[in-house]
Every structure is written in C-alpha cells, then in structure tokens.
C-alpha positions in Angstrom: 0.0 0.0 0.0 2.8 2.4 1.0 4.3 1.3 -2.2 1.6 2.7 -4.4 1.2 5.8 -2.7 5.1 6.6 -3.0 4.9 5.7 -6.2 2.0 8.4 -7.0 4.3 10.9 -4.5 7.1 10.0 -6.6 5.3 11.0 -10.0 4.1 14.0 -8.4 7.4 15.3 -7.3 9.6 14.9 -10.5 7.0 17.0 -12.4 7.4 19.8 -10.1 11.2 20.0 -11.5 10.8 18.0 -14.8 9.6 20.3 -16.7 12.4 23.4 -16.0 14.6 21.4 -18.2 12.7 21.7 -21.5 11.8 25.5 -20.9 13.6 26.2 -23.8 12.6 23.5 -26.4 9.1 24.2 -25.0 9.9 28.0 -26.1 11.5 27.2 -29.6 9.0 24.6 -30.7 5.3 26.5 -30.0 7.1 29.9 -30.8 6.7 31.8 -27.4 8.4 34.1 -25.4 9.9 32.8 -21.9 7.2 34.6 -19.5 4.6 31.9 -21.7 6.8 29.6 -21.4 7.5 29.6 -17.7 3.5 29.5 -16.9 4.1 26.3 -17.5 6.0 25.8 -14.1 3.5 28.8 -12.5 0.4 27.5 -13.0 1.4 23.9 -11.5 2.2 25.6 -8.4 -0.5 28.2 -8.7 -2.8 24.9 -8.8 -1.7 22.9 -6.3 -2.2 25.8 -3.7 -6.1 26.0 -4.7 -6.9 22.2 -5.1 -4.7 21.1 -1.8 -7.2 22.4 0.8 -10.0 21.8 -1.1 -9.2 18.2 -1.7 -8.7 17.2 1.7 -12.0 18.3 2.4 -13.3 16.0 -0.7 -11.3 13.3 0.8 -12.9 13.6 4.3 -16.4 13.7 1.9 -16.3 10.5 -0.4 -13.5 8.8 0.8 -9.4 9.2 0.1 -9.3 6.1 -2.3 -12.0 7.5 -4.6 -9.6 11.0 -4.7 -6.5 9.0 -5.0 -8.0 7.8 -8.1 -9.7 10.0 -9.9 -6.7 12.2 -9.1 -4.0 10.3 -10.6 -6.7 9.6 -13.4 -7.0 13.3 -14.0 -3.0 13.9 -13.9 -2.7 10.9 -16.1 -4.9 12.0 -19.4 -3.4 15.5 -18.9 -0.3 14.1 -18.8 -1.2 12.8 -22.3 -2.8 15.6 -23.4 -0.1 17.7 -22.4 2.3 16.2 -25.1 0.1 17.0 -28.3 -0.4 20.0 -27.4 0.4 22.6 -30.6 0.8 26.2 -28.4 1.5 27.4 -25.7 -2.2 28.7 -24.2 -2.9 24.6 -24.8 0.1 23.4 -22.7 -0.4 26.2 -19.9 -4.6 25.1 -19.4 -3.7 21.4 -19.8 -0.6 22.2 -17.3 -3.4 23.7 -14.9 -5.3 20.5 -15.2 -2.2 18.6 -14.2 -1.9 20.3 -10.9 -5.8 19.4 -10.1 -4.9 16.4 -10.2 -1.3 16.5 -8.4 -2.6 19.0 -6.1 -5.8 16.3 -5.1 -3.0 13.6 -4.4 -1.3 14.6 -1.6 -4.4 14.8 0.9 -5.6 12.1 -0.5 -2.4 10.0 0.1 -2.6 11.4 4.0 -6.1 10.0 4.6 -5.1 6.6 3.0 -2.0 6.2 5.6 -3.6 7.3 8.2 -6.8 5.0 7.6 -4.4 2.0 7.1 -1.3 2.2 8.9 -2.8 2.4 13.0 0.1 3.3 15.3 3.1 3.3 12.2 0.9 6.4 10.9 3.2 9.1 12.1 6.2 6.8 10.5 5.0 6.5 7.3 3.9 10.0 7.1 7.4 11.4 8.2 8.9 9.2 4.9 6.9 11.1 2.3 8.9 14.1 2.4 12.5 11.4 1.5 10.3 10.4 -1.9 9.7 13.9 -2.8 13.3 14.6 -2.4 14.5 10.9 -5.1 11.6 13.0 -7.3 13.6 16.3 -6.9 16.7 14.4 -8.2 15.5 12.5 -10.6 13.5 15.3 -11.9 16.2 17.7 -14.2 18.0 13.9 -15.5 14.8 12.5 -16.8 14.0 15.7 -18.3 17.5 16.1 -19.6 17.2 12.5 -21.1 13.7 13.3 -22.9 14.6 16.7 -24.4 18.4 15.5 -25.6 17.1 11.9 -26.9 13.4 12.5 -27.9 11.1 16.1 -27.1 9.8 17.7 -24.9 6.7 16.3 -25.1 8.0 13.0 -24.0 8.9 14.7 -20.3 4.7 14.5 -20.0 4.6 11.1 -21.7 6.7 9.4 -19.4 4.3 10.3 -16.9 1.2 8.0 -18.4 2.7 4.4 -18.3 3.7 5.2 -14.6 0.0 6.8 -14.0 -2.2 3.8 -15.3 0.6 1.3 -13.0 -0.9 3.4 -10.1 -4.7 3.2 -11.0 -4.4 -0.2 -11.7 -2.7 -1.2 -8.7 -5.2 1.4 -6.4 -7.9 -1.0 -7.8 -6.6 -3.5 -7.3 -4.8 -3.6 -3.6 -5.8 -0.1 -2.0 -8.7 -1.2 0.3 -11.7 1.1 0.2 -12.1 3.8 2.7 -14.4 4.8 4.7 -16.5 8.2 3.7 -16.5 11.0 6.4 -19.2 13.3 6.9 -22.5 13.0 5.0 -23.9 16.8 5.8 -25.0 19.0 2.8 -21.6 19.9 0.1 -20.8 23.5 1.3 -20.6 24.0 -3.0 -20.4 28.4 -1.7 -17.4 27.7 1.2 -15.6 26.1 -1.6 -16.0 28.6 -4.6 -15.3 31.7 -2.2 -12.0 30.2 -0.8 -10.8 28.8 -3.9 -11.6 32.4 -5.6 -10.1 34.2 -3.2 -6.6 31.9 -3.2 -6.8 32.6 -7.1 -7.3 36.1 -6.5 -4.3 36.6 -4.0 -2.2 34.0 -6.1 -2.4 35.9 -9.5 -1.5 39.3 -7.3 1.5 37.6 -6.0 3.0 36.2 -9.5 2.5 39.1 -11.1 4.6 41.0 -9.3 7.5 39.0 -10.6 6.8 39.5 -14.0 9.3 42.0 -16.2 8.1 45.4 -15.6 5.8 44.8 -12.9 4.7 47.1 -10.5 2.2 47.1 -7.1 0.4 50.0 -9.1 -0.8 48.4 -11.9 -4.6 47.8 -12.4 -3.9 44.2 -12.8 -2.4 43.9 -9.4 -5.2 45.9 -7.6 -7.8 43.9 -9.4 -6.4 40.2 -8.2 -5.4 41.6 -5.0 -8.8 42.9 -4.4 -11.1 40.5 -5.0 -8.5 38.0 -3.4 -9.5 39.9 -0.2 -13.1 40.8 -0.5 -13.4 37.5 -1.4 -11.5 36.4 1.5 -13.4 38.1 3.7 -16.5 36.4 2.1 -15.4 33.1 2.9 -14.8 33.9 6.4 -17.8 35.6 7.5 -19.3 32.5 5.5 -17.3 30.2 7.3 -18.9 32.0 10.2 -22.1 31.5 10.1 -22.5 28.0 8.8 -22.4 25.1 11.3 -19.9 23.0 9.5 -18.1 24.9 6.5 -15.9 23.9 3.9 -12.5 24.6 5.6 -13.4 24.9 9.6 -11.5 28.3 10.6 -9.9 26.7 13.4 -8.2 24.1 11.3 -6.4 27.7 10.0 -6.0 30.3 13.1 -7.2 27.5 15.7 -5.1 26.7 19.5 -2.5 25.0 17.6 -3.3 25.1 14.0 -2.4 29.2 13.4 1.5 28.7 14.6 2.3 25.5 12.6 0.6 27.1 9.7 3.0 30.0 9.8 6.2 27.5 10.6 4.6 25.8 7.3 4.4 29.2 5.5 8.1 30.1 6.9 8.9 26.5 5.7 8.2 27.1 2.3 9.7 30.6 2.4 12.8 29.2 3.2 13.2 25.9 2.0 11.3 25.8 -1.2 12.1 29.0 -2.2 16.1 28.5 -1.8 15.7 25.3 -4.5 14.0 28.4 -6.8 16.3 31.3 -6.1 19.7 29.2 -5.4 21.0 28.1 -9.3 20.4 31.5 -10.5 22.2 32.9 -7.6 25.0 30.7 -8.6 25.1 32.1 -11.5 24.8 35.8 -11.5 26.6 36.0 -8.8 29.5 33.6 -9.1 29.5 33.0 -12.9 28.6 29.1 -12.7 27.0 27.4 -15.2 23.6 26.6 -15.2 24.4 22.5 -14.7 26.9 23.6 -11.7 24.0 25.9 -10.3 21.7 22.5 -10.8 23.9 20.3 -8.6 23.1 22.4 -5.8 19.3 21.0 -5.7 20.8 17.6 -5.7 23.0 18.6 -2.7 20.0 19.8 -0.9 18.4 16.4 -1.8 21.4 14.1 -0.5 20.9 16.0 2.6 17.4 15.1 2.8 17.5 12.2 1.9 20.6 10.6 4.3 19.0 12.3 7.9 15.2 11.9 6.8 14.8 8.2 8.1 16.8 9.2 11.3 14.2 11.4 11.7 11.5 9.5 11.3 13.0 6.8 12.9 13.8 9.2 16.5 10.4 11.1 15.8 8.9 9.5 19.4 11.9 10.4 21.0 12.4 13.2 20.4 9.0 14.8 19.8 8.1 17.8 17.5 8.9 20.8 19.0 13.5 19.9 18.9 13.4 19.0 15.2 11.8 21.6 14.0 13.8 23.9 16.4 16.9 22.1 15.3 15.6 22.3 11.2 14.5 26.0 11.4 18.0 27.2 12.9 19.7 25.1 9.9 17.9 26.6 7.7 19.2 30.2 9.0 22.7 28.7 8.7 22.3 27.6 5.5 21.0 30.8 4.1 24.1 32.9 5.6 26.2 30.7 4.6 24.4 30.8 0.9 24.8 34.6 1.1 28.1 34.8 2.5 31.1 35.2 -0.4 33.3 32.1 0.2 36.7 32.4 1.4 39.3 29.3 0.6 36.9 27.3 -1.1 36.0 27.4 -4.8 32.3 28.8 -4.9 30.7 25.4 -6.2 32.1 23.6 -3.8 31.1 26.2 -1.2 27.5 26.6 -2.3 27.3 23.0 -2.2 28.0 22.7 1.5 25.6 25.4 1.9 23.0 23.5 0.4 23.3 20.0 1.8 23.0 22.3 5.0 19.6 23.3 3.8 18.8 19.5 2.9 19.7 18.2 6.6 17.9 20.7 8.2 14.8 19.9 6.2 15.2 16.1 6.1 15.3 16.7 10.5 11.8 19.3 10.3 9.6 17.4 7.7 9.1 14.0 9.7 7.9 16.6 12.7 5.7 18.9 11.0 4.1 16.8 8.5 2.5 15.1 11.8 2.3 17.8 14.4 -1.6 19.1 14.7 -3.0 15.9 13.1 -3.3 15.0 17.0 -5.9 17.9 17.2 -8.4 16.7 14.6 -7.5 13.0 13.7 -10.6 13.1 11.8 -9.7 16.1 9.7 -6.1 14.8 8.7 -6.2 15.1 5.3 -7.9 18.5 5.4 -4.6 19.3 7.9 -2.5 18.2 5.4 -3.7 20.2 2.2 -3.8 23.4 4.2 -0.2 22.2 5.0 0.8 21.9 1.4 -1.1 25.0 1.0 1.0 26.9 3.2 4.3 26.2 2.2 3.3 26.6 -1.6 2.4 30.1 -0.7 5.3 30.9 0.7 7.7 29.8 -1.9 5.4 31.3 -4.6 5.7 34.9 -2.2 9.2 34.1 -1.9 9.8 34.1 -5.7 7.6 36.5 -7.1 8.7 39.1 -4.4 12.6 37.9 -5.0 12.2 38.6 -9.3 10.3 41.8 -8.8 13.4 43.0 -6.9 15.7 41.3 -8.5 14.3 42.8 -11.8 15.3 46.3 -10.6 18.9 45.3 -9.4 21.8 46.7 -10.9 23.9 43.6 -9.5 21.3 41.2 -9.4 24.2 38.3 -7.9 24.7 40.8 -4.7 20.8 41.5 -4.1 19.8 38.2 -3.9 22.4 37.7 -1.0 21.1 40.4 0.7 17.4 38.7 0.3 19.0 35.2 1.7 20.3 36.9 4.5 16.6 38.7 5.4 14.9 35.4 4.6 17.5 33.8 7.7 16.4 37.0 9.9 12.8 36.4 9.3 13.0 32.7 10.1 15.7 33.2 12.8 13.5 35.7 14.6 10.3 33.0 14.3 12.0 30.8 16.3 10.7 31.4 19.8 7.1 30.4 18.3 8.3 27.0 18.3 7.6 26.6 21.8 3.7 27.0 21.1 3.5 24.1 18.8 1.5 20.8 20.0 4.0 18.0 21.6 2.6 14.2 21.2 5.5 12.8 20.2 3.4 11.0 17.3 0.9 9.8 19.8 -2.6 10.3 18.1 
C-alpha cells in the first residue's frame, strides 16, 4: 500500500522540476516568449495551492481512495494531453489541469495512511517528504534524457505508463475507505475560498513579472477580490455550522502557529531550491548545470537524515526538530549569502545547500504530523492546508525575489542580501516553536 502511494508521491514530485529542463525547447518549438513559457511551471504551483485544501475536504467527503484515483486519473490523461499539445495557451490550461490532479493527491495519500497504517501512521507520514526529495533528483535527468534523446513532449509522456501502474494497482490492492461526513456539500465555502486563493495568487505572481509594478490595475484587481473575497469566505465560514475549511483548522489553538512555521517552511526551503541556481550564477558566474547540482545537494541532505528522523520522531518529539531544522535553515541561508573564502564557490554553495537538505530532512518528519493529533478526523484536510502553506510561501518568496531582482543593478549581490533577510525572518520566528503541539506522534 505504501508502495503505491510513494509511487503516486514520486510521480508527483519529478514533475514539479521535470519540466524546467525543457523551458527552452518548449519555447523554440510552440514559438513563445519565456514569460509563456514559464507558466508552465506557474500554473502547476499556482494549482496545487487552490486544489490542496479543497481536496482534503473532498477526501474527508467521499473517501481518500476515490480521490486518490480519480486524481492520478486526471494527472494521467493530462499528462497525455499535455504532449500533443500545438501552443503554448494549450500546454499552460492542460498544465493547470495537471496540478488538479497532483494537487488532489497529496491529501488524498494522507487520509489513506492514516486509515491504514494504526500506530506506524506518524512513521510512514514522516517518509513522504524522502520520496519527494528521489523525485527532486531524478526530476532535471529524466528531463535532460527526454529533451536530448526525444522532445519535450515526451517529459509528459513518461508520466502515463507510470499513471495507469498506479490506478491499476489502487484498484486493485488499496482497500476502500471509509466516507466522512455526510452533511450537505458547502458548494459556496468552496467557490469563495478557492476564488479568493486565485485572486491573492495571481496578485502575488505578477509582481515577478518583467516590468511589474504594485500599481498596476492588474495587481489591484487580483489583489482585491482575493480579499473581499477572503473576507466572504470567512464571515461565510462563520455562520455556517460545518463549512468547507473549519476556521480553526487555520488560526485554531494549535493550528495558526504551525501554519505559519509551514508558511516560513516554504519561504525558506522551497524558495532556496527556486532562487539558489540562479544565484550561482549571477553571482559567481557558474553554469547553469553547476547551479543545478546544488538542488541535488540539498536532496542528499534530505535524503541521508530523513529516516533518522522519522526513525527518532517519538523520542524526540516535535517541538527539537523543528527547532533544530528551522535554525539550519538560518545557517544555511548565511552561509548561501556569504562570499566564500578558501573554497571554490561550487564547492562552497554545495556545502551550503546540503546544509539546507539536513535541516529539512530533520523538520519534515515533525511537521508533517504535528496538529493531526488535534483533529485525527480532519487529517487530510490538515494536510492540504499544510501543502497550502508552504506553496504560498515559496510562490511569495519568488515573485517578491524577481520583482526586486528585476530592478537590481547587481542582481548576484541583491539576492544575497534577500538570503540573509529570509534567515532573519525565520531566525526571529523561532521562539514560536515553543507554542506548537507536543505528542510525540501519539494520536
């Protein structure tokens, strides 16, 4: 069972770093300018922050199985669809169908484990974030492979035969699970918040787009109705006896400070893995597959504590690993930022970055299963607000980092300067740790 589900994680995660590699044959081929071309990558992430919330709630509804499937379904015919497509408006809709489906898998996969796997929940859960990280690595080579030996289109095809292998063995060994709550479909909760999240969303991207500014009518717009409509959805939320998202799943005892460690999480981590190859580039001079290794350093580091961390998770609780994993990340980022001295810059960027990989392989395991304690029932709801979260960030992180960047005379030294805020803001969110719930994986 865990098998399948890491295999569906495991498609999931290379496509989140597949496609990067064949930007530019993607460009050439359908005759589009780079901003077009890199909505391809946008829109995946701008997806997976709407549908993660919202299928967690689904999965609660009808069951995680019956997600799971038509999920990987979904992602598998777009997948498909994906590779015949002839321009680039095609590729960037069918790419936003994608993330539906790879947004809906996540929860999904949460409510499975924690249907089926009693007291090695907290275990299994803690693993996921090692499979994203082989995805992460694997990611650039298979797209490398497709794009130097076939097309691009064949980084989407490679995604189908491993697709159907997952529905077929979901039919065939994933027991079915049990539906949740029964109550009338909250159809208005839904469309407000996922409005809203579009709204903000588009606000945030386009700020990192070439010539962008926090005047434009385009940017009021979206940032607008992202808050009326926010504001909607709460006092909706409000009134109704059992809403779409519960509010105290978001700002609830518990819930509102691992929502903003998530949110710091994917400010930091996940929006290093963006910002770091360019930055060893325009700053250093490195070439673009030098600037590449650094992601599979950060991976490595993942990837040799994470099952430590799972492994120690009841001993040593929540609250030290994610103290221990935040504080790495602040030495990772001054060490990022800092101009090396002795060492060739590769090498030291390198260091820096399998810095960043321990210290999220050590917080993962902790905060993937702190809070689920508080609502058992509501788990995978917990976890696509999670994923929700740390999206965010990294898309704030981005879009913020290239509209400054953007206006930079030395665009190398600026982003240095932004690593080092990003460690202040994290290093000075540290004392919140203390608030966060301590079970030590005792539902």
């Amino acid at each position: 069972m865990f098998l399948i589900v890491s295999i569906g994680l495991f498609v999931i995660a290379v496509d989140q770093t597949v496609v990067a590699t064949a930007l530019a044959a993607v460009q050439a081929d359908l005759d589009t300018g780079i901003n077009w071309a890199a909505w391809t990558i946008t829109v995946y992430s701008l997806g997976q922050v709407i549908v993660m919330p919202m299928a967690g709630r689904l999965s609660i509804r009808y069951g995680p199985r019956r997600i799971l499937l038509g999920a990987m379904t979904l992602f598998t015919v777009a997948s498909l669809c994906c590779g015949f497509a002839n321009s680039i408006e095609v590729l960037v809709l069918l790419r936003a169908v994608q993330a539906v489906g790879a947004g809906a898998l996540v929860p999904a996969a949460t409510g499975i484990v924690v249907a089926s796997f009693g007291d090695n929940r907290d275990r299994a859960l803690g693993m996921f974030n090692s499979i994203f990280s082989v995805g992460a690595i694997t990611g650039p080579l298979i797209g490398g492979l497709c794009v130097t030996f076939l097309s691009w289109r064949a980084v989407f095809w490679v995604n189908v035969p491993l697709g159907i292998l997952i529905v077929a063995l979901s039919l065939r060994y994933l027991p079915p699970t049990a539906s949740g709550e029964r109550q009338t479909f909250d159809a208005l909760g839904a469309l407000l918040f996922a409005l809203s999240m579009l709204g903000a969303m588009l606000a945030i991207t386009h700020l990192g787009g070439e010539g962008a500014s926090p005047l434009s009518p385009f940017f009021l717009a979206a940032a607008a109705s992202g808050l009326v409509l926010g504001v909607l959805f709460v006092l909706h939320a409000r009134r109704r006896a059992e809403p779409f998202i519960p509010l105290r799943l978001i700002h609830g005892k518990g819930f509102g400070v691992l929502n903003l460690i998530n949110t710091l999480y994917g400010v930091a981590a996940h929006g290093f893995s963006a910002l770091a190859p360019l930055y060893a580039q325009s700053r250093y001079g490195l070439s673009p597959l030098q600037g590449g290794t650094l992601l599979t350093s950060r991976a490595v580091g993942v990837v040799a504590v994470g099952g430590l961390a799972v492994l120690s998770l009841r001993r040593t609780g929540y609250r030290l690993p994610i103290l221990v994993g935040l504080a790495g990340f602040v030495v990772s980022l001054t060490l990022t930022a800092t101009s090396p001295s002795g060492l060739a810059p590769a090498h030291w960027l390198a260091m820096a970055a399998a810095v960043m990989g321990v210290a999220m392989g050590i917080t993962v395991p902790a905060s993937n299963n702190a809070g689920f304690h508080l609502a058992p029932d509501q788990a995978p709801a917990i976890a696509g607000l999670r994923g929700m979260f740390r999206q965010t960030g990294a898309i704030v992180t981005v879009s913020v980092a290239t509209a400054i960047l953007s206006r930079s005379a030395d665009p190398g030294v600026t982003q240095g300067v932004l690593f080092l805020v990003i460690a202040g803001v994290v290093l000075a969110a540290l004392p919140l740790v203390a608030l966060i719930p301590e079970h030590r994986g005792s539902w």
